[in-house]
C-alpha positions in Angstrom: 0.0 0.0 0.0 1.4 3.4 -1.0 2.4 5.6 2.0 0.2 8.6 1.8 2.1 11.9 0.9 1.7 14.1 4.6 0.7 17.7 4.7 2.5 19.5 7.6 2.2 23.4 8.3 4.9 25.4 9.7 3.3 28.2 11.7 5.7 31.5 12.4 4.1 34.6 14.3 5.9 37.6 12.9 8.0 39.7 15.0 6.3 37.9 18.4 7.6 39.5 21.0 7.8 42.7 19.5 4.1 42.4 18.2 2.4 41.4 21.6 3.6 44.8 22.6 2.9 46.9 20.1 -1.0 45.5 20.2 -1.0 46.0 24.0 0.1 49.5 24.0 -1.3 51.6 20.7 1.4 54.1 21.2 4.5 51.7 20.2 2.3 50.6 17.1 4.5 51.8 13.5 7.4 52.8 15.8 10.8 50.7 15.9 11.0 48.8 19.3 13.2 46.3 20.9 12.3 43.9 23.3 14.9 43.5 25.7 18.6 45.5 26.5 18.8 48.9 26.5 20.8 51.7 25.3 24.0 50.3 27.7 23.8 46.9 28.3 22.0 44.1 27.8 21.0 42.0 24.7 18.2 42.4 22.4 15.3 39.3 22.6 13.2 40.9 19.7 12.8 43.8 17.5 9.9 45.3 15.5 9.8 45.2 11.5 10.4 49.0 11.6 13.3 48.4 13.7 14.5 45.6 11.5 14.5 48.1 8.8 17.4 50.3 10.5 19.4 46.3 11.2 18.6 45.7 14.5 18.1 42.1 15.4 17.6 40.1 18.2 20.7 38.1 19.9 22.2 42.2 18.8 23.8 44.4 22.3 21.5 46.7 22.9 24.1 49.5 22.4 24.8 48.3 19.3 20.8 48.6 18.4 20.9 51.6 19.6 23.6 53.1 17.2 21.6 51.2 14.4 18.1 53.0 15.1 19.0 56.3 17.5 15.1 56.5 17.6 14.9 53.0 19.2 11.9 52.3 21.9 13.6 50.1 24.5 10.7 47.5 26.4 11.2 45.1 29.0 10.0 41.8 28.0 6.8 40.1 29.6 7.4 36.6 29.4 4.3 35.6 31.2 2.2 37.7 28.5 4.0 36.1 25.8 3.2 32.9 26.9 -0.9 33.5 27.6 -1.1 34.9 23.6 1.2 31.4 23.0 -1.6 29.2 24.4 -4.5 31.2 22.9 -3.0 30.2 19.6 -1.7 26.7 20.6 -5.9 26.3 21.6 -6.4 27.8 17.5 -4.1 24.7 16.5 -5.7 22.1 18.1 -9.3 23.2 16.9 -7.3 21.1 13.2 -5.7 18.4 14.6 -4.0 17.0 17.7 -0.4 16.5 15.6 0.9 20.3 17.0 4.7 20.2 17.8 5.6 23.1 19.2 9.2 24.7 18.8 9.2 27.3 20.9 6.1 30.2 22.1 5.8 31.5 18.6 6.0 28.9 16.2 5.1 25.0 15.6 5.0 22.3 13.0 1.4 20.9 12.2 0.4 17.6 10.9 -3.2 17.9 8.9 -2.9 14.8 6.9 -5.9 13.7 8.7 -7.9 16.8 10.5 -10.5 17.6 12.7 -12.1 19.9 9.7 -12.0 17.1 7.3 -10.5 19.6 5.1 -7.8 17.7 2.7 -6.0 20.9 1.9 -3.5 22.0 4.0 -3.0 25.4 2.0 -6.6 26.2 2.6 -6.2 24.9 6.6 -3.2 27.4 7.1 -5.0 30.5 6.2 -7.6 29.7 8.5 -5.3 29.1 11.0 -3.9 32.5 10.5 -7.2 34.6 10.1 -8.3 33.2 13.1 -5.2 34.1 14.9 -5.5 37.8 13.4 -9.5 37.9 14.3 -9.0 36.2 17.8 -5.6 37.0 19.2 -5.4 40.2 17.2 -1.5 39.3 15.6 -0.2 38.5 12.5 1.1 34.9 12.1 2.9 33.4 8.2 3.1 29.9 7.4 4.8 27.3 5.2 3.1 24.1 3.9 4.8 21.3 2.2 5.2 17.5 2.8 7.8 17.3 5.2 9.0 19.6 8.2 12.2 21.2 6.5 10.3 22.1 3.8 7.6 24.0 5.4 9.5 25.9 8.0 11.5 26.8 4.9 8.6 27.7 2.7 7.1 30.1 6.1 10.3 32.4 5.5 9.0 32.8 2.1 6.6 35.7 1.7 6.6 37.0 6.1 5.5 39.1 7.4 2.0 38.3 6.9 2.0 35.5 4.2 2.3 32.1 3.7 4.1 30.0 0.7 3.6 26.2 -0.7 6.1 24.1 -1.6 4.5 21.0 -3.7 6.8 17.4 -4.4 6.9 17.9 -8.0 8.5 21.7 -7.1 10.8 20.7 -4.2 13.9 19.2 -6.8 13.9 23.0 -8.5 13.8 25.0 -5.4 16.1 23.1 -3.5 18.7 23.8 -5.9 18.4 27.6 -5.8 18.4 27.8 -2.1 21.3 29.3 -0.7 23.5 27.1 1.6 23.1 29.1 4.7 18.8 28.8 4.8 19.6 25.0 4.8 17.8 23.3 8.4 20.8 22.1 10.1 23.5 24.5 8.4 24.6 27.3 10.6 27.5 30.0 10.0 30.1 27.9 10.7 29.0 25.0 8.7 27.9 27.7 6.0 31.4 28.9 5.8 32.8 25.9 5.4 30.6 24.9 2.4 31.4 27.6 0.9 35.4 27.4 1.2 34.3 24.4 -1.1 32.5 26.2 -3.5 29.1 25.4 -2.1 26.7 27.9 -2.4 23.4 26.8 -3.1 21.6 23.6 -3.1 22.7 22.9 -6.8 26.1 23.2 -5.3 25.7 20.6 -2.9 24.0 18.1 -4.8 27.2 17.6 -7.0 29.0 16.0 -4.0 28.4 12.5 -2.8 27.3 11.0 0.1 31.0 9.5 1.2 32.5 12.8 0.6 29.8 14.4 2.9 30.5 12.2 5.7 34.2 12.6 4.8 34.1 16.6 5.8 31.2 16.9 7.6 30.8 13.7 10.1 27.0 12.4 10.9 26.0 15.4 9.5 26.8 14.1 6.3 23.9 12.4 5.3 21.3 14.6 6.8 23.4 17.3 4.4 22.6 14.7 1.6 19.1 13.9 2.2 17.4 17.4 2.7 19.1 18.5 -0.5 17.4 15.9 -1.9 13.7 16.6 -0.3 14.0 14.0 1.8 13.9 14.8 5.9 11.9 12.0 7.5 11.5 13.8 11.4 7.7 13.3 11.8 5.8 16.0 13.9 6.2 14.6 17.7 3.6 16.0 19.8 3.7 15.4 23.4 1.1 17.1 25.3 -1.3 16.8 28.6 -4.5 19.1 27.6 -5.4 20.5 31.1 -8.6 22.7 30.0 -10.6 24.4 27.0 -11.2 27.7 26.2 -12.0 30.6 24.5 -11.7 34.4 25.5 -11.6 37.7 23.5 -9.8 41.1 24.1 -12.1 44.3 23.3 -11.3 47.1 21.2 -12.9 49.2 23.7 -13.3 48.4 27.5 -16.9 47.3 28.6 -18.6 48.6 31.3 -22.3 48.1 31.2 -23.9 44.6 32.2 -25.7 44.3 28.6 -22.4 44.8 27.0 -20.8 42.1 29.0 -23.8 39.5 28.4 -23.3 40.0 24.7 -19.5 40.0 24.8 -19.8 36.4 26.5 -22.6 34.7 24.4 -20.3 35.5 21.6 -17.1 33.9 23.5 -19.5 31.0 24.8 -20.7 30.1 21.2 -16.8 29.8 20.3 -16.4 27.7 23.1 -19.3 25.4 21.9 -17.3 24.9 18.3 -14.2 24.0 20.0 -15.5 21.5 22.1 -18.0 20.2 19.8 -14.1 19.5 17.6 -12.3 18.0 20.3 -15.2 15.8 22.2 -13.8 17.0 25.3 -16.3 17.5 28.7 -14.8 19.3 31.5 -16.0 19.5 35.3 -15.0 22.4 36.4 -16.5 25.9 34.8 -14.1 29.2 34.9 -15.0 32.8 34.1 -11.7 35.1 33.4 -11.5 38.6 33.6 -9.3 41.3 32.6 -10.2 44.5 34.0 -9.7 47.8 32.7 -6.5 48.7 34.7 -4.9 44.9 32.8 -5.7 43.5 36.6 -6.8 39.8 35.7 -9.7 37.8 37.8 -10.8 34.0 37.5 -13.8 32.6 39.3 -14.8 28.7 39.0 -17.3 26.1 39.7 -16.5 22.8 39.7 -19.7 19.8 39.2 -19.3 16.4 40.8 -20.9 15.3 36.7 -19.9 17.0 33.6 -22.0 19.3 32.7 -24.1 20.0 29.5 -23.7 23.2 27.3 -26.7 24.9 29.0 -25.5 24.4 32.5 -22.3 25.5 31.2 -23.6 28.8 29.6 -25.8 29.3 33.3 -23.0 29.2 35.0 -21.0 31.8 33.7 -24.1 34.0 34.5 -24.0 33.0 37.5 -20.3 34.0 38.2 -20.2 37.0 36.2 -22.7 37.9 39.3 -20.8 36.6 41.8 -19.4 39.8 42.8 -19.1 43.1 41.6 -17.1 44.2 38.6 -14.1 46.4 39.6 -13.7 48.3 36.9 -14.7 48.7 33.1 -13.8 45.1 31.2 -10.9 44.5 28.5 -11.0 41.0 28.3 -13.6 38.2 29.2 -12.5 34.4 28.9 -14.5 31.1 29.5 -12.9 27.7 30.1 -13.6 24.2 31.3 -11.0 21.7 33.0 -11.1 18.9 35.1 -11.4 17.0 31.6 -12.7 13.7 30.8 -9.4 12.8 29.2 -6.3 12.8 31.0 -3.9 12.3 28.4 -3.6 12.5 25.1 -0.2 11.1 24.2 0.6 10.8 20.5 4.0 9.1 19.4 5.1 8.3 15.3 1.0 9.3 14.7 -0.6 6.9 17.0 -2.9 8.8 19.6 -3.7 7.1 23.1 -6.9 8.3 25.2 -6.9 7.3 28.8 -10.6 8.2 30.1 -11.5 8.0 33.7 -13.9 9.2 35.9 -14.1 12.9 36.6 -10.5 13.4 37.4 -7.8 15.9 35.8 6.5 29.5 23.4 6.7 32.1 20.0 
């Protein structure tokens, strides 16, 4: 039987770090900024597109970005912040299939050979993926798609910020050839420079030297230098997760403040909720209302059921917490969640998936 050809997606938010800021604080938006260092020490973690523009980088001194961009804006990172938008969009990934490896908070491989949407193309998948992640989480995310992982974290470098690129078997051979040495998975500078002291500057280049020679100069690393020239990188997308909760929230353009406003504002979150867990079959026990209040001060309050509850007791119970006590202050964000899930585990190795179901017990 013929090994079906897998789709995987390469998901890449642009400029992460540097974007969560700017969409928390309207007055960094369109200006260069640099997570991380400062003018005197320190090193830079992220910049901004408009800072990239002047050469900073990340893993750059921050003195050094500073003589790059005088104009600089200088934040401290938020690491905590970084990794709630990470797990909003990790929860966007999962609504497709349960195959999400993720390599750090702002990017991940995705296997939708088989997927949750029954959709059989991966092309079409991805830019749901990313509209949802602009309409949901409010950032821009690009993505690659081809059959195997090099490829499509190759093919996401293609057309960022904001795009996404295909690279299809019968195109791989071609592109390979014209890809410089140094955007090669597995070939950093050093290795880079080396290739090139042998006149290898491309992937044409490196295809006119055999596999013995490769080992020769280049060790173990040899044949993985000889395969991926080829197309061929068999690393299958190795996720490795325990699913704790469910959950869907939404951040407002303005804050609201009025009861009707919040009632509407969680129906809307609450029928988002319903999709999602209608997709994964999950129940959960325990019911959580999250709130972000005006001055970014965040509030959770839970009810947990000795049975799992149905969608209407679900939906009555939120209700019933949003009047648990009063509202601080005007609301930014509301979120709604269940946990204390019917599954325990979900534990998928090589593509095989393992449920264990018992009774009421629970980057980038």
């Amino acid at each position: 039987m013929e090994e079906k050809t897998r789709k995987i997606i390469h998901v890449d938010m642009d400029a992460f770090y540097a974007s969560v800021e700017q969409m928390d604080n309207p007055e960094l938006r369109g200006k260069p900024l640099a997570v991380g260092g400062n003018q005197e020490r320190g090193v830079v973690a992220a910049a901004s597109y408009e800072a990239r523009k002047f050469g900073v980088r990340s893993a750059m001194s921050g003195k050094m970005a500073a003589l790059k961009c005088p104009q600089l804006i200088f934040v401290r990172p938020r690491f905590e912040r970084y990794k709630e938008i990470s797990n909003q969009i990790r929860e966007i990934f999962y609504d497709y299939t349960e195959m999400v490896e993720p390599l750090s908070l702002d990017e991940a491989f995705l296997d939708v050979t088989e997927n949750k949407v029954n959709n059989p193309s991966a092309t079409l998948i991805a830019l749901e993926i990313r509209k949802r992640i602009k309409e949901e989480v409010g950032l821009n995310a690009s993505a690659g798609i081809s059959y195997n992982k090099f490829l499509a974290k190759t093919a996401s470098d293609i057309n960022k910020p904001n795009g996404q690129a295909v690279i299809l078997p019968k195109d791989a051979g071609a592109f390979l050839e014209k890809l410089p040495i140094e955007k090669f998975f597995g070939i950093g500078k050093v290795t880079a420079e080396k290739m090139k002291e042998l006149g290898i500057h491309n992937g044409f280049d490196l295809k006119q030297y055999s596999l013995q020679f490769l080992t020769k100069r280049f060790g173990k690393s040899g044949l993985h230098f000889f395969n991926i020239v080829r197309g061929i990188h068999l690393s299958e997308v190795q996720p490795n997760r325990l699913r704790k909760s469910l959950s869907a929230e939404n951040t407002f353009e303005t804050d609201l403040s009025k009861e009707e406003q919040w009632i509407h504002a969680l129906e809307e979150i609450f029928e988002e909720l319903k999709r999602r867990i209608s997709r994964s079959g999950v129940k959960g026990r325990t019911v959580t209302l999250k709130i972000k209040y005006h001055d970014f001060t965040v509030q959770t309050r839970s009810k947990t059921f000795e049975q799992y509850p149905e969608e209407q007791k679900i939906w009555e119970t939120v209700v019933e917490l949003l009047a648990q006590e009063e509202m601080k202050s005007p609301v930014r964000l509301f979120g709604i969640g269940i946990s204390n899930l019917n599954v325990e585990e979900e534990r998928i190795h090589f593509g095989k998936q393992l449920w264990i179901e018992f009774g009421g017990k629970d980057e980038g």
